[in-house]
C-alpha positions in Angstrom: 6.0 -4.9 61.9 8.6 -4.2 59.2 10.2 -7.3 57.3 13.6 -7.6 56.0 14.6 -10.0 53.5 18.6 -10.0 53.7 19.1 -12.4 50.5 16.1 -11.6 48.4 18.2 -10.2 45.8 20.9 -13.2 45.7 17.6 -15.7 45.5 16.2 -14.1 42.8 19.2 -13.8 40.7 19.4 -17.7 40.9 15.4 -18.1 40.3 15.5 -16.1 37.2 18.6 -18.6 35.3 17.8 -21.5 33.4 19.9 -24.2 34.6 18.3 -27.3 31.9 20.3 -28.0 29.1 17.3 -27.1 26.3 16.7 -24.0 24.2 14.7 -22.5 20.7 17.0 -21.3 18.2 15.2 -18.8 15.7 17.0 -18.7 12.5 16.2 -15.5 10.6 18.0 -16.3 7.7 14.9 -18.5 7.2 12.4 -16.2 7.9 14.0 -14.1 5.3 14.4 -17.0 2.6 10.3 -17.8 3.5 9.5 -13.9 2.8 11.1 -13.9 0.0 9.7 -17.9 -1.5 6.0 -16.0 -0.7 6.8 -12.8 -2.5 8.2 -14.4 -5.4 4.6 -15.7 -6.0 2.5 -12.6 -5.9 2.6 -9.5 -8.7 4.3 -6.2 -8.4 1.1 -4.6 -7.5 0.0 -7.4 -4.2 2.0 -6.5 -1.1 2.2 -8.3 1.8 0.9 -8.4 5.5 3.1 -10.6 7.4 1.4 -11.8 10.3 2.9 -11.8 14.1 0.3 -12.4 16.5 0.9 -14.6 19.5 4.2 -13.2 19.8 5.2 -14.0 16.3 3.4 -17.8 16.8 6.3 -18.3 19.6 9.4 -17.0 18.1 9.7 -14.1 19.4 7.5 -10.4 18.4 9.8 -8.0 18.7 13.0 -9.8 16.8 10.5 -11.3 13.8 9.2 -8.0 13.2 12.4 -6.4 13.3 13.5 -9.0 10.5 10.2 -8.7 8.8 10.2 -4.8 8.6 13.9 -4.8 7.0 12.7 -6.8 4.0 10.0 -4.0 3.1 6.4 -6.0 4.2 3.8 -3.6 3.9 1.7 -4.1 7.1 2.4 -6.1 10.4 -0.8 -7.8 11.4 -1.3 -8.2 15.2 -4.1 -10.2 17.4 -3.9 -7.4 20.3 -3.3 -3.9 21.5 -0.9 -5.2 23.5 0.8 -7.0 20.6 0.5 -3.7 18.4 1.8 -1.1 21.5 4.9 -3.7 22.4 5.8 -3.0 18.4 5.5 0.7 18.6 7.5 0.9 22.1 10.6 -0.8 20.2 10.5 1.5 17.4 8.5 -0.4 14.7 7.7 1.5 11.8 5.9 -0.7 9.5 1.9 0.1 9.8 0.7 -2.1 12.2 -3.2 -3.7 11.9 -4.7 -5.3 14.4 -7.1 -7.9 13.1 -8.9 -8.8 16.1 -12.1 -7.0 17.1 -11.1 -3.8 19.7 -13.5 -4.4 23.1 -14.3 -2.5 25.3 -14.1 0.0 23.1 -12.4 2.6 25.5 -9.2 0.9 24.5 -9.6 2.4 21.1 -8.0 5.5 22.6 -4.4 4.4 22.8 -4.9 2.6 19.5 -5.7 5.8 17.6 -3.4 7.6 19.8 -0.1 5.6 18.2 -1.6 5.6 14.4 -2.4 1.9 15.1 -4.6 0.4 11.7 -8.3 -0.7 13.1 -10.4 -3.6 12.3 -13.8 -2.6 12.2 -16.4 -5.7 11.7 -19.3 -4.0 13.4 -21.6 -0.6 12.7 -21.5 0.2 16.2 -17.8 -0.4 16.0 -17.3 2.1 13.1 -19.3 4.8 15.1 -17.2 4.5 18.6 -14.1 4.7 16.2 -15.7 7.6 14.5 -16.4 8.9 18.1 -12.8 8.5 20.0 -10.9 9.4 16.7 -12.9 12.9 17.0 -12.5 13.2 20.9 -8.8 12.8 20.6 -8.8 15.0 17.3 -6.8 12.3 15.7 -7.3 10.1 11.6 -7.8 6.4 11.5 -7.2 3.9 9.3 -9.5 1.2 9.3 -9.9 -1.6 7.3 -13.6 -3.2 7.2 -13.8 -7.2 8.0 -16.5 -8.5 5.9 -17.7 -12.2 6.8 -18.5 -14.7 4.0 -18.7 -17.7 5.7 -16.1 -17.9 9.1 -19.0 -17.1 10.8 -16.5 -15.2 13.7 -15.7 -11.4 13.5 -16.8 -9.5 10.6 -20.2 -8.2 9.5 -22.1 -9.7 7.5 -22.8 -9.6 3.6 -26.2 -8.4 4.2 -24.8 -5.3 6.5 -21.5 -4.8 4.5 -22.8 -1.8 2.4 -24.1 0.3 5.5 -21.0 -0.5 7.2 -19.3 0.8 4.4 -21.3 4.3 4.4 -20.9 4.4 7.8 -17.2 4.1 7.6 -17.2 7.0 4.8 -19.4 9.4 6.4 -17.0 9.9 9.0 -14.1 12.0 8.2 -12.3 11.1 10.8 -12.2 7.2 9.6 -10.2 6.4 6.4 -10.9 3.4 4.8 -7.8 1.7 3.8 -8.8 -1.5 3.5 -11.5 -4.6 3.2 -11.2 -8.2 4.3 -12.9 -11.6 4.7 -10.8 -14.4 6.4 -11.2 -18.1 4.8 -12.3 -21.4 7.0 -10.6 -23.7 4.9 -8.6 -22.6 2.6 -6.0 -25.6 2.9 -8.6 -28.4 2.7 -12.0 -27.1 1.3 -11.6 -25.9 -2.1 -15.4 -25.8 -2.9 -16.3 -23.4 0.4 -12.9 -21.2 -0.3 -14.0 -20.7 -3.6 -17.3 -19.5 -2.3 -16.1 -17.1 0.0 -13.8 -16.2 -2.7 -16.8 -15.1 -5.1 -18.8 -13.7 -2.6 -15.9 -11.3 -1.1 -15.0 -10.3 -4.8 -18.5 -9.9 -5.9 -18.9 -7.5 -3.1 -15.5 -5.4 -4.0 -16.7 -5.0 -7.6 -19.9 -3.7 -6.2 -18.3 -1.0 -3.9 -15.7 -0.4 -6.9 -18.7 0.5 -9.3 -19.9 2.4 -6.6 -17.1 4.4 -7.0 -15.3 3.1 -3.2 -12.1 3.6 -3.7 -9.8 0.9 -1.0 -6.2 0.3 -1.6 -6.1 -3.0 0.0 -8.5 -5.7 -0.3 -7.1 -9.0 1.0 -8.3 -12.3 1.8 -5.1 -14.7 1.5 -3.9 -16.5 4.4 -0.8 -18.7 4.0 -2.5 -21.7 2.0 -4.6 -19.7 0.3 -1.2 -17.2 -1.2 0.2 -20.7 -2.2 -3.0 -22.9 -3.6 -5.1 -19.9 -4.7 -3.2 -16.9 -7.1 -6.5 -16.0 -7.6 -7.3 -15.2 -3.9 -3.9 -12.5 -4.1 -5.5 -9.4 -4.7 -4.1 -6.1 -3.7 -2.6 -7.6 -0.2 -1.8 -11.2 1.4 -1.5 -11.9 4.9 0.8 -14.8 5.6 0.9 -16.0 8.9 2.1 -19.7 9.9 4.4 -20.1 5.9 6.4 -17.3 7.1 7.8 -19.5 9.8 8.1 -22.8 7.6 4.6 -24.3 8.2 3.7 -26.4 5.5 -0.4 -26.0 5.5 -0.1 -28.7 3.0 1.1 -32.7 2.8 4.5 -32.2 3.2 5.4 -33.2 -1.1 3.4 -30.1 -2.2 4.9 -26.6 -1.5 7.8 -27.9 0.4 10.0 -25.4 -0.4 9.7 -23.4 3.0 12.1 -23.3 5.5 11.8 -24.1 9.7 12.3 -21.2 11.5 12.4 -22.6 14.9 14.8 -25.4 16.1 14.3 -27.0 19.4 17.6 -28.4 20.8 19.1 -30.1 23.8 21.9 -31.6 25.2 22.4 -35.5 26.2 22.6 -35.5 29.8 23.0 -39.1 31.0 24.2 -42.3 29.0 24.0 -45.6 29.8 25.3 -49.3 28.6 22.8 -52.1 29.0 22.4 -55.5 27.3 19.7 -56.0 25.1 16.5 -56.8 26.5 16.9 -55.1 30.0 13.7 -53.1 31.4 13.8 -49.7 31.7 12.1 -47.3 34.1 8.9 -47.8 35.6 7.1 -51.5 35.1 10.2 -52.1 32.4 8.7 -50.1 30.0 
């Protein structure tokens, strides 16, 4: 038996419009003026990765990166493969690094397929990057995630110098980068500073070795504003981009809100003083 639906179009048109008087405005001029508070802060040679995962924290992927890319950041930093193929279907041209592990690793291939920058945080995920990236006859740049204490994705210490060879051995992996990701950086100075040494201590060791890696980053948003030390060759900025104060509000309160959520009055009424409202008088 064969259905027709004579209004389905007119119904759906009226589903699909927001009738409630409430809205998000995004204000880019503050994104920009927030960008440009966080660079003022790091030296001519520290770039920036200005995160955008979770749809730019809720205001919006496509327009923040759009904004983000025309003030010159150096990376975008993404918590998908969705995230990171949404930015390359509107034309993004900023390098794009996804920082979350890549499982199951078949879904490496449209990642190397689109040039998109790989976290690898695993030997076994260096050598099924090694494999797709010579299947599809393609280069990737990878940046190594070294743990030193978050105790989530990264390898360890211990396994950070056979990752390392690993990552080298393969020509068709390029080593662009190495990272550790803080637990604490806006309320445990003593464990930051830990990582801290233990992450450097480990870059000095490949640097002797003669591993050369153009970005080495560690900063997250409270640690690019508490830590200058923590800077290195490459922050990533994520929730001070959009005017998140990791701190108590009188220290670096010079950050702007991005978002603005707004609504309309939609009912007033007069009563004396001391007259219940709504249920049980509240």
């Amino acid at each position: 038996m064969r259905l027709k639906h004579t209004a389905s179009k007119k119904l759906f048109f009226y589903e699909n419009k927001i009738y409630r008087p409430i809205w998000a405005e995004i204000n880019h001029s503050a994104i920009k003026h927030n960008y440009k508070h966080l660079a003022s802060k790091l030296a001519l040679d520290c770039a920036m990765l200005s995160v955008v995962k979770a749809n730019a924290y809720g205001h919006g992927l496509i327009e923040i990166a759009q904004t983000l890319e025309s003030l010159g950041t150096r990376f975008l930093g993404v918590a998908s493969v969705e995230e990171a193929l949404s930015l390359k279907k509107n034309k993004i041209q900023t390098p794009i690094l996804i920082l979350g592990n890549i499982f199951p690793f078949e879904n490496l291939v449209p990642v190397i397929k689109f040039n998109i920058r790989v976290t690898v945080a695993s030997l076994e995920s260096a050598a099924q990057c090694a494999n797709f990236a010579r299947k599809l006859r393609k280069k990737v740049y990878v940046h190594a995630k070294i743990d030193t204490g978050m105790n989530r994705i990264g390898v360890s210490l211990q396994n950070g110098l056979a990752l390392i060879q690993m990552i080298r051995k393969n020509p068709e992996l390029k080593l662009e980068g190495l990272y550790t990701h803080f637990s604490g950086s806006s309320e445990d100075p003593g464990f930051t500073s830990r990582q801290l040494e233990l992450f450097t201590q480990f870059a000095r060791t490949l640097k002797s070795a003669g591993v050369q890696i153009p970005y080495i980053h560690c900063a997250n948003s409270a640690a690019l504003l508490k830590y200058p030390q923590a800077h290195l060759t490459l922050v990533r900025p994520g929730l001070a981009l959009y005017g998140a104060n990791p701190f108590h509000p009188k220290r670096y309160n010079l950050l702007e809100p991005v978002l603005s959520w707004k609504s309309r009055i939609v009912f007033i009424k007069d009563v004396e003083a001391g007259t219940p409202i709504s249920y049980a008088g509240a």
